[in-house]
C-alpha positions in Angstrom: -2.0 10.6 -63.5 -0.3 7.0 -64.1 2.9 8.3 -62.1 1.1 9.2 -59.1 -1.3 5.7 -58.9 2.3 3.9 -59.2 3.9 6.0 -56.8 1.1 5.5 -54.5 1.2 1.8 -55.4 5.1 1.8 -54.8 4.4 3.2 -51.2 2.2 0.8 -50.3 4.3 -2.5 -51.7 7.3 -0.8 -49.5 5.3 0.0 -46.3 4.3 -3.4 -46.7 7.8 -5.2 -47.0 9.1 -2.4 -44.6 6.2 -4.5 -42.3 7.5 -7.7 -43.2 11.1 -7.1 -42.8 10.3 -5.8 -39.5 8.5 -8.6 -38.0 10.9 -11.2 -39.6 13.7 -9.2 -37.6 11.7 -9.0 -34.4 11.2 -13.0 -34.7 14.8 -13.3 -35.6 15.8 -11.4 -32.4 13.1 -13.0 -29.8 14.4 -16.2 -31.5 18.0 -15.8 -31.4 18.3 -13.7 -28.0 15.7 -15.0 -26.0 15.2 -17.8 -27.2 11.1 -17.3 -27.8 9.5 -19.0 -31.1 7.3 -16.4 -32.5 4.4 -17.2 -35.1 2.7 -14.8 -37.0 -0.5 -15.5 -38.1 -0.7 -12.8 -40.9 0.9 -9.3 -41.3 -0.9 -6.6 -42.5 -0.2 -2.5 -43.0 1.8 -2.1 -39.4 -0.4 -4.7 -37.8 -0.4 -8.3 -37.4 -2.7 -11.0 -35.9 -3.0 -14.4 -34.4 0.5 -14.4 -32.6 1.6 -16.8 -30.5 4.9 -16.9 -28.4 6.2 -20.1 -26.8 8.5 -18.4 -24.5 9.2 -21.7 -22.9 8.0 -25.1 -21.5 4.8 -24.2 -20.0 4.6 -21.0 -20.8 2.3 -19.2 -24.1 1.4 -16.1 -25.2 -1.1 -15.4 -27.7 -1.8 -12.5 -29.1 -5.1 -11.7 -31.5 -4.1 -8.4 -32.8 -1.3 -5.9 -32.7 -0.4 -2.7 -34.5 1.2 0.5 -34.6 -0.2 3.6 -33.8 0.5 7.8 -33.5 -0.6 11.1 -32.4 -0.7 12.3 -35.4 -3.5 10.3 -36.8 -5.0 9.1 -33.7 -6.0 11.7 -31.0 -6.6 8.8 -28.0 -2.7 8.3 -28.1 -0.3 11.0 -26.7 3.1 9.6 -28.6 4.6 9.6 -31.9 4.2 5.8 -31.7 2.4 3.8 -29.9 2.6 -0.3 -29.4 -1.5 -1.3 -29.5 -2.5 -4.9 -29.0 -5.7 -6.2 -27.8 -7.1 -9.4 -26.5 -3.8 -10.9 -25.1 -3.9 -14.4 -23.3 -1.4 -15.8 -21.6 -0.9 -19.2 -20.3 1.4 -20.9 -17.8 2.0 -24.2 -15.8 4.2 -23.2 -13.2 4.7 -27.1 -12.4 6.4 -27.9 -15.6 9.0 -25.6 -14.8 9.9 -26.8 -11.3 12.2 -29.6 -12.3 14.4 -26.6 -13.6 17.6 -26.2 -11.5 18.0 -22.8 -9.5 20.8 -20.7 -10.7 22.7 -19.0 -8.0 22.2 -15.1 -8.8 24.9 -13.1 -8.7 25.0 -10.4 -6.0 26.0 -6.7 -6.8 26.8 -4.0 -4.6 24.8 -1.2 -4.1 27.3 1.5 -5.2 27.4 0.5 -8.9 25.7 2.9 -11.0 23.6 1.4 -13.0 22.3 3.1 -16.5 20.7 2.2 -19.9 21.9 2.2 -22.8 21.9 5.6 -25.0 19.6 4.6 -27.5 16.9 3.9 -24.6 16.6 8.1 -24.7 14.2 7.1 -27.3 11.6 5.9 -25.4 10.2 8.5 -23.9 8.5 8.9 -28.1 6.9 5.2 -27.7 3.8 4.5 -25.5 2.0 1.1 -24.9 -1.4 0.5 -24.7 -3.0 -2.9 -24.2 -7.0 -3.8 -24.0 -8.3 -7.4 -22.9 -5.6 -9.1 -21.0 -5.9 -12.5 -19.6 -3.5 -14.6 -17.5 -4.3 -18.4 -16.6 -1.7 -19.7 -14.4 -2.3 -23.4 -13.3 -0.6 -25.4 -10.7 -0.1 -22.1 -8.9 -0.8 -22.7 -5.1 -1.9 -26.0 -4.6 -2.5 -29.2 -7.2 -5.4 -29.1 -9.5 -5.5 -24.8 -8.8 -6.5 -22.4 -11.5 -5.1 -18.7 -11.6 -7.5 -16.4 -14.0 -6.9 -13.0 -14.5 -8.2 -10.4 -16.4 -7.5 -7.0 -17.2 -9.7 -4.3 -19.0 -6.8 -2.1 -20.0 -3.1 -1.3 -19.0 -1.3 1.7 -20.3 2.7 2.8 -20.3 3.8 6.2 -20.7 7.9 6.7 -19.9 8.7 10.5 -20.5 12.4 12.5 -19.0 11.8 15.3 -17.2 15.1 17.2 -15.4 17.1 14.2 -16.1 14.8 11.6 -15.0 13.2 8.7 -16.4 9.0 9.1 -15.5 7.0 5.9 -16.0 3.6 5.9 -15.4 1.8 2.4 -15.7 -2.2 2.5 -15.4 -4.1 -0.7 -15.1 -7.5 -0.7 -15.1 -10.2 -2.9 -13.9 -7.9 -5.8 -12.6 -10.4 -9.0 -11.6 -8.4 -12.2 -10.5 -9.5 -15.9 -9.0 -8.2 -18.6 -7.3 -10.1 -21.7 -8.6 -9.7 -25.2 -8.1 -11.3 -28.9 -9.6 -14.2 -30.2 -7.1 -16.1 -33.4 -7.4 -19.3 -34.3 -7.3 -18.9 -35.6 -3.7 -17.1 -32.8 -2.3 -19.3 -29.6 0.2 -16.6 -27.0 -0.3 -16.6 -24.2 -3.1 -14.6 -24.0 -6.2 -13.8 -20.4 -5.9 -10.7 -20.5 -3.1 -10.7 -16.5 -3.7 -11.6 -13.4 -5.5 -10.1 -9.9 -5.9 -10.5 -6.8 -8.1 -9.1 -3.9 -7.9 -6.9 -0.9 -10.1 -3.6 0.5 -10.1 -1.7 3.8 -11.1 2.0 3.8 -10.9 4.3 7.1 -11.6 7.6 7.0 -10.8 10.7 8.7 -11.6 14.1 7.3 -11.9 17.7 9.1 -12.0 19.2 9.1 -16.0 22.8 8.3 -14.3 21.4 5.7 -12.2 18.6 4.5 -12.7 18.5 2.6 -9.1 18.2 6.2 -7.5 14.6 6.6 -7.3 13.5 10.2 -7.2 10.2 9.6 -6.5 7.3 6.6 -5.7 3.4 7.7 -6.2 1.5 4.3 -5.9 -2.4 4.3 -5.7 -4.5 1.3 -5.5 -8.2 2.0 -6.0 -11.6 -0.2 -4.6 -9.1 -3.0 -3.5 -11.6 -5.7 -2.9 -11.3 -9.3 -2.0 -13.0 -12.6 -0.9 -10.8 -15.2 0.6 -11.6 -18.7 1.9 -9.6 -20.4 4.6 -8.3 -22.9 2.3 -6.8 -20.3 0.0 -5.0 -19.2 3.5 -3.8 -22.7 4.2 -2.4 -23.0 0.8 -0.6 -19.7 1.1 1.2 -20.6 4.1 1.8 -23.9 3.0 3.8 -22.1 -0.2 5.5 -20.8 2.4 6.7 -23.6 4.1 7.8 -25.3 1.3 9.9 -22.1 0.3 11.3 -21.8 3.9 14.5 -24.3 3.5 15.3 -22.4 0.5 15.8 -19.4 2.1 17.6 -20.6 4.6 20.5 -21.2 2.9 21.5 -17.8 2.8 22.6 -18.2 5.9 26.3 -19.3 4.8 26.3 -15.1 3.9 28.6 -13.1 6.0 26.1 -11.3 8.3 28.7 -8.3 7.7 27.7 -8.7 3.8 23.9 -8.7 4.4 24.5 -6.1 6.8 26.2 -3.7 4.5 24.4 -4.6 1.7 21.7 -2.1 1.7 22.3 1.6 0.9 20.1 4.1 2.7 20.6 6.8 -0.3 18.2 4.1 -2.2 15.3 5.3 -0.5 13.2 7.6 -3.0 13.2 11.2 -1.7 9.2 11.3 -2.1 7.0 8.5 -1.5 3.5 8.2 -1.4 1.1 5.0 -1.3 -3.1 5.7 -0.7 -5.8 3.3 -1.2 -9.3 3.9 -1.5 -12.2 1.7 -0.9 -11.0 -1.3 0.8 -13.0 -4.6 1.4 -11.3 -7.7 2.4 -13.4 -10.4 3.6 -12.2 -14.1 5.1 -15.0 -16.9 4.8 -15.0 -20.1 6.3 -16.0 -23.0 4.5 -16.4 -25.3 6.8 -19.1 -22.5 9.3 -20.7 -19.6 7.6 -18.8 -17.5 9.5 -17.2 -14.3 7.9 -14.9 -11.5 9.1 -14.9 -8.4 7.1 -12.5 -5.7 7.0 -13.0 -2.5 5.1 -11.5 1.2 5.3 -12.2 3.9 3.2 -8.6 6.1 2.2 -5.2 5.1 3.5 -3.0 7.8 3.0 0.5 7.6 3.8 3.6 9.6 1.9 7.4 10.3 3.2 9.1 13.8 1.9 12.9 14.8 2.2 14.4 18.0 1.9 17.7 18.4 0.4 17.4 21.7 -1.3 18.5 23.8 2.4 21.8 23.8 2.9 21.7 24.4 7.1 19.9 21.2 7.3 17.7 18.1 5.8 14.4 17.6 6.9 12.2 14.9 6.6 7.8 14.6 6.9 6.2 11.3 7.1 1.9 11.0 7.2 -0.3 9.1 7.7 -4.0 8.9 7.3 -7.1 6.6 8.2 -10.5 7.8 7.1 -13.5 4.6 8.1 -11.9 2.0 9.0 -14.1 -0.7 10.3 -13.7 -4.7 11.0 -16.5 -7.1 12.1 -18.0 -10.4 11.3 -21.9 -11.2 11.3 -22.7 -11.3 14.9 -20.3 -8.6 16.3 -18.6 -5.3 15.4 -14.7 -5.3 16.7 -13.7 -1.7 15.4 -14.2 0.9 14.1 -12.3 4.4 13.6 -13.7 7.2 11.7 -10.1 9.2 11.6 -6.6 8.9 12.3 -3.7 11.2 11.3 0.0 11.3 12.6 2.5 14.3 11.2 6.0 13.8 11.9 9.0 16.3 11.1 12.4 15.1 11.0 15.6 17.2 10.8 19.2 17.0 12.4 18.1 19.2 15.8 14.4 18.2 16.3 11.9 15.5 16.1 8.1 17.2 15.9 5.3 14.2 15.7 1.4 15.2 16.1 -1.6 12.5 16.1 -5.1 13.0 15.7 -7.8 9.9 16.5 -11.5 11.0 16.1 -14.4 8.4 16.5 -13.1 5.1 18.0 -15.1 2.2 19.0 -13.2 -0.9 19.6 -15.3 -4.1 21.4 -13.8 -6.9 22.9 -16.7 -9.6 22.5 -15.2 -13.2 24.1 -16.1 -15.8 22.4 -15.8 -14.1 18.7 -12.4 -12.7 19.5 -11.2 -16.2 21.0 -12.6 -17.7 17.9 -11.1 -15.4 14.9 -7.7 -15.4 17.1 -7.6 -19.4 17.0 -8.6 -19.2 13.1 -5.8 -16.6 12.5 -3.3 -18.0 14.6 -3.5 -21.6 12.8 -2.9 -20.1 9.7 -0.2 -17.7 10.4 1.4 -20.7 12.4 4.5 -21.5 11.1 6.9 -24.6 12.5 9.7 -23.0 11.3 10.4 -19.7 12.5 13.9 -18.0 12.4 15.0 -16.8 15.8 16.1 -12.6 15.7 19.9 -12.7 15.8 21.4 -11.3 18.9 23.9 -9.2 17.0 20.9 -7.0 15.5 19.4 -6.9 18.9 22.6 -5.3 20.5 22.7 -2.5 17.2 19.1 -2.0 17.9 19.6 -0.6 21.7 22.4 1.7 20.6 20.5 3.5 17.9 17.8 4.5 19.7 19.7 6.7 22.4 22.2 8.1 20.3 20.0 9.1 17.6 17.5 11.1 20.3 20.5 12.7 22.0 21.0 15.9 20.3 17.4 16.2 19.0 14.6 18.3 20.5 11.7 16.1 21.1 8.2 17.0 20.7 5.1 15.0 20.6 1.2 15.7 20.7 -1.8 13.4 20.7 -5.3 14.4 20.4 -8.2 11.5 20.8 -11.9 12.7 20.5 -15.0 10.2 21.0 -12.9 7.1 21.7 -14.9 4.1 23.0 -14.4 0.5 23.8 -16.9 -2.3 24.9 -16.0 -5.8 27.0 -18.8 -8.9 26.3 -20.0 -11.9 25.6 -22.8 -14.5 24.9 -23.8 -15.0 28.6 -22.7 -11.0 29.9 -23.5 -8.0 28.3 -20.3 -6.5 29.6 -19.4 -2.9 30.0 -19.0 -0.1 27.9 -16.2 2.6 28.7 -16.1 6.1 26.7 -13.4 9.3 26.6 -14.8 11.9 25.4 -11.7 14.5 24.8 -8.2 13.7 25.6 -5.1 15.9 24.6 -1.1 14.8 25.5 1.7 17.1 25.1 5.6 16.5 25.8 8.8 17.9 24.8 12.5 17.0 25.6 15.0 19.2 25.2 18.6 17.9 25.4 21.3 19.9 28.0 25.1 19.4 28.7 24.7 17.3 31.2 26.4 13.9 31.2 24.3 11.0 32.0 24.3 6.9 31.6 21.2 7.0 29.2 21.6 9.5 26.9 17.8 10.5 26.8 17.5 10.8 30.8 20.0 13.8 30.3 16.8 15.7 28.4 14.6 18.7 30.1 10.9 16.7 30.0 7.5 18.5 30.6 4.3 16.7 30.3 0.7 17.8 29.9 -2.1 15.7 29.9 -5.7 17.2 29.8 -8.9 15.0 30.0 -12.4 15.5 29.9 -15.1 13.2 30.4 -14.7 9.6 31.1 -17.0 7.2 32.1 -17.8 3.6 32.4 -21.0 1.7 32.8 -23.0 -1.7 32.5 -23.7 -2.1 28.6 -27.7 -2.0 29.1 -27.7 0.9 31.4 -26.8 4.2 29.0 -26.7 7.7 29.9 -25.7 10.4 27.5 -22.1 12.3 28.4 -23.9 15.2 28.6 -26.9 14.3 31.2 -23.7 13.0 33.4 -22.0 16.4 34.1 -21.9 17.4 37.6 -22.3 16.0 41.4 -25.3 14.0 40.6 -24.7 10.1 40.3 -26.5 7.3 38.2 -26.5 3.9 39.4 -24.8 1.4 37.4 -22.3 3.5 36.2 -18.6 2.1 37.9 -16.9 5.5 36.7 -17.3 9.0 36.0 -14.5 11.6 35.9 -15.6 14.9 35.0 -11.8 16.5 34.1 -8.4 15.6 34.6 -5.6 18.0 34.5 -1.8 16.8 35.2 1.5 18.7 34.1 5.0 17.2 35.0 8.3 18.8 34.3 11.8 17.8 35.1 14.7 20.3 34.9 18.2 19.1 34.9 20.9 21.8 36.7 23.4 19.6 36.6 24.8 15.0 37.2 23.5 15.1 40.9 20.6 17.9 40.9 17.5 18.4 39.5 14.1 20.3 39.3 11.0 18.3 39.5 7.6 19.7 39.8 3.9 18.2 39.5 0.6 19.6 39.6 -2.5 17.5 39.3 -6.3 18.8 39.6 -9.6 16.4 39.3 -13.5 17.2 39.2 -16.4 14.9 40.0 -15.4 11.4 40.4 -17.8 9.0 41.0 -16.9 5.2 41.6 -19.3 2.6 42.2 -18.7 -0.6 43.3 -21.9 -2.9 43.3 -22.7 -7.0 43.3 -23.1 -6.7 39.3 -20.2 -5.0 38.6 -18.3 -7.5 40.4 -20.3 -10.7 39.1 -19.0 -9.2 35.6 -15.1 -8.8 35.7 -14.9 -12.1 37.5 -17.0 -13.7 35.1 -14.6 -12.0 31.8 -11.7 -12.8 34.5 -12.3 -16.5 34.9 -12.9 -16.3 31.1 -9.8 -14.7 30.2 -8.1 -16.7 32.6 -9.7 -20.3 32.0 -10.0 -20.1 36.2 -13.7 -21.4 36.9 -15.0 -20.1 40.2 -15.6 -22.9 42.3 -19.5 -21.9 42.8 -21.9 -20.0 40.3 -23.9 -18.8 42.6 -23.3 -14.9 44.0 -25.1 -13.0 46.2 -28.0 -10.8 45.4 -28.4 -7.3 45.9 -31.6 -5.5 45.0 -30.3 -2.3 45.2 -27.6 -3.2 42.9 -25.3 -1.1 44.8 -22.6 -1.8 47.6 -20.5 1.0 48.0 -20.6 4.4 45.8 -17.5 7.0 46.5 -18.0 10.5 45.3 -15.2 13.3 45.3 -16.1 16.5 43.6 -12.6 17.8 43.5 -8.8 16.9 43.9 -5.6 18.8 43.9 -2.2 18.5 43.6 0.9 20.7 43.7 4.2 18.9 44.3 7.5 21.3 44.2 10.3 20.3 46.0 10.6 20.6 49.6 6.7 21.0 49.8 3.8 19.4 48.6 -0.1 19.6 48.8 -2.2 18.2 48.6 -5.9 18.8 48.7 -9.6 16.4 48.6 -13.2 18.4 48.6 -16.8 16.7 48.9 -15.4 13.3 49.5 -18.9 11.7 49.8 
């Protein structure tokens, strides 16, 4: 009975100094190798508290508790061992480190592999979990500016699957601020801005090289933020300030820079979504606000290498609610957007989808955000587009379309837009269905411009446009047909138009048009014209040397109604054909 109390005892006294010896050797190490100061408040059975890191000047990081854990006696963890630490604080002041000479980085090609070392196999048995982090960063953007951040959880997992490294890092419940000093005397806010939001990252990286990514998943959920015009200012400010830096790369080769990037780094699947969007941009000076928010972003890139014939490619993209305004005024908003596009070494397919568009041009409130936005994207500095990459640019394009067949088609239901103001109500324009096709098909013949030397047909459907004075509003539906309703400066019931162009050979070549209308009604009235040369002169900052227009009671000087066009074009002959021009 004795043995087996000391033998228990034993255990424990050697777990212990097993403990001991290890975080001696992990101070040793930070200590030696990175030069850190480690102190350890007090070491217990795999755990230890109240420890602080001075990594260096200006820099801390403390640590209340840390310990080991495992699957095998804890079923929240998935790995044999797992790194726990909770409430961990770090502090910096990035200003302390500034007097710190640059060191010039050295540059490495792209084609060197790059790999770990064998032992890092092992990690894929470790996990690291971490509860309660904060991060104070001080003398971040501007003097006398507090960066507090806190973090409800972050969690790594790194696994190999078919000779990949797979990290996932989750962070959870991510709240941040921008805060500043403010005296008694000053109006403006201490908060400069505010964000939350939480992230998932999965990625997986080649075991040869690690700088081949095979994939990229990236999803940022309930992104929200509050940011003040100062905290805009001091941004670009940062940016100033960073701008002579930069500029001495320069003295690069542009050959260098130029060859520096490697395509085959791209990962072969990429996809990025938020959810949940809300950004918002106050004014401190006006309470005046500008909001922007969209429900999902969706947007993911896909190569196919496994056929040998050929590689194809698929990009996407997605919009669901996306929606910007400010107090007074809604500027846009867009219930769906999709594009599709298919990429291989013979054809180019793209397909886009709009649904529910509203977008309102409202004159003083655009003029006003613009002049807000342009002054704090204004930068005196700005680095002219070097000619070289201009002349590369024009010879990519044709080439690259030569050989391909071409292929495009754009659907746009319920689009909308509005043009107003304080003073004019404006008018209000709608499209009801609209539908675009085109395909290029490239031939033997031998042209200047590569893409001229293509087969093109066009087809363009439309149904149901119409324009009229904002606060005089008839339903699509009520406006079918011959019968016209006063105020309304355009109607077009359908629009049908196909185009093709068939090359035979350098000189010759096939080119045929048909076009067919119904019911169009144009009116053209004292009001109508009162309001473009009112958001005219606006536009324009031309003031009309009197204010004072004619009257009309009727409201209407001229109406033209044609119930049906048509025309058929194919060389030598043409027709072309007008009924119930009223």
């Amino acid at each position: 009975m004795y043995s087996y109390i000391w033998t228990l005892l034993s255990l424990i006294v050697a777990i212990w100094f097993i403990t001991r010896l290890l975080a001696w050797t992990i101070q040793w190490l930070l200590h030696r190798y990175a030069g850190v100061l480690v102190h350890i408040g007090s070491v217990g059975l795999f755990s230890c508290r109240k420890v602080i890191l001075d990594v260096k000047k200006g820099l801390k990081i403390e640590i209340d508790k840390a310990w080991l854990s495992s699957c095998f006696v804890n079923q929240e963890v998935k790995k044999p061992v797992v790194v726990c630490i909770s409430d961990i604080r770090i502090q910096a002041n990035v200003h302390q480190d500034n007097n710190r000479p640059n060191q010039p980085s050295e540059r490495r090609t792209t084609e060197e592999n790059v790999t770990l070392p064998k032992f890092a196999i092992l990690a894929k048995y470790i996990g690291l979990k971490i509860n309660n982090l904060t991060v104070m960063l001080l003398n971040t953007m501007i003097p006398d500016c507090l960066v507090h951040l806190d973090g409800q959880s972050i969690n790594l997992d790194i696994a190999i699957v078919e000779k990949c490294y797979s990290v996932i890092l989750d962070v959870v419940g991510v709240n941040c601020k921008a805060l500043r000093s403010v005296n008694d005397d000053q109006l403006s806010q201490p908060c400069l801005a505010e964000m939350s939001w939480s992230t998932f990252i999965h990625l997986q990286a080649r075991q040869d090289n690690i700088k081949h990514l095979k994939s990229l998943r990236l999803l940022i959920d309930k992104p929200h933020a509050n940011m003040t015009e100062g905290f805009l200012s001091s941004l670009q400010l940062v940016k100033k300030n960073k701008l002579p830096e930069s500029l001495s790369d320069k003295d690069v080769p542009k050959e260098s820079v130029a060859k520096s990037f490697n395509w085959k780094l791209i990962p072969q699947e990429i996809g990025i979504d938020v959810t949940e969007l809300d950004v918002k941009i106050v004014r401190e000076t006006k309470q005046r606000t500008l909001s922007v928010g969209l429900k999902t972003f969706h947007t993911e890139y896909h190569q196919d290498s496994a056929c040998q014939d050929e590689e194809k490619s698929f990009c996407g993209l997605l919009l669901e609610d996306f929606h910007t305004e400010s107090p007074q005024v809604k500027f846009a908003e867009l219930l769906k957007l999709s594009l599709k596009v298919l990429i291989s070494d013979t054809s180019l397919e793209a397909n886009s989808n709009v649904h529910g568009g509203f977008f309102n041009y409202h004159h003083e409130e655009v003029q006003y955000w613009s002049s807000v936005i342009t002054k704090l994207s204004a930068s005196e500095n700005k680095l002219a587009l070097e000619p070289e990459n201009i002349e590369q640019s024009k010879h990519i394009s044709p080439m690259y379309l030569k050989t391909r067949e071409i292929s495009a088609e754009i659907d746009v239901v319920e689009v909308s837009a509005a043009i107003s103001s304080v003073s004019n109500s404006g008018l209000l324009m709608g499209l009801q269905t609209a539908r675009f096709f085109t395909s290029l098909k490239p031939t033997d013949t031998v042209i200047g411009i590569p893409y001229l030397a293509h087969n093109i047909s066009c087809d363009l459907e439309i149904q149901t446009v119409w324009c009229h004075h904002y606060n005089f509003h008839v339903s699509p539906d009520e406006l079918k047909g011959s019968k016209h309703f006063w105020n309304h400066v355009l109607y077009l019931e359908l629009f049908r138009g196909k185009a093709l162009k068939k090359m035979l050979n350098q000189q010759d070549k096939i080119l045929s048009l048909d076009v067919m209308t119904t019911y169009i009604h144009v009116e053209w009235s004292t009001n109508t014209i009162n309001t473009l040369l009112h958001f005219f002169g606006a536009i324009t900052r031309i003031r009309r040397m009197s204010e004072k227009q004619p009257r009309n009671n009727n409201n209407v000087a001229l109406m033209l109604r044609v119930d049906s066009i048509m025309l058929d074009h194919r060389k030598p002959k043409s027709y072309f054909v007008v009924r119930e021009l009223n």
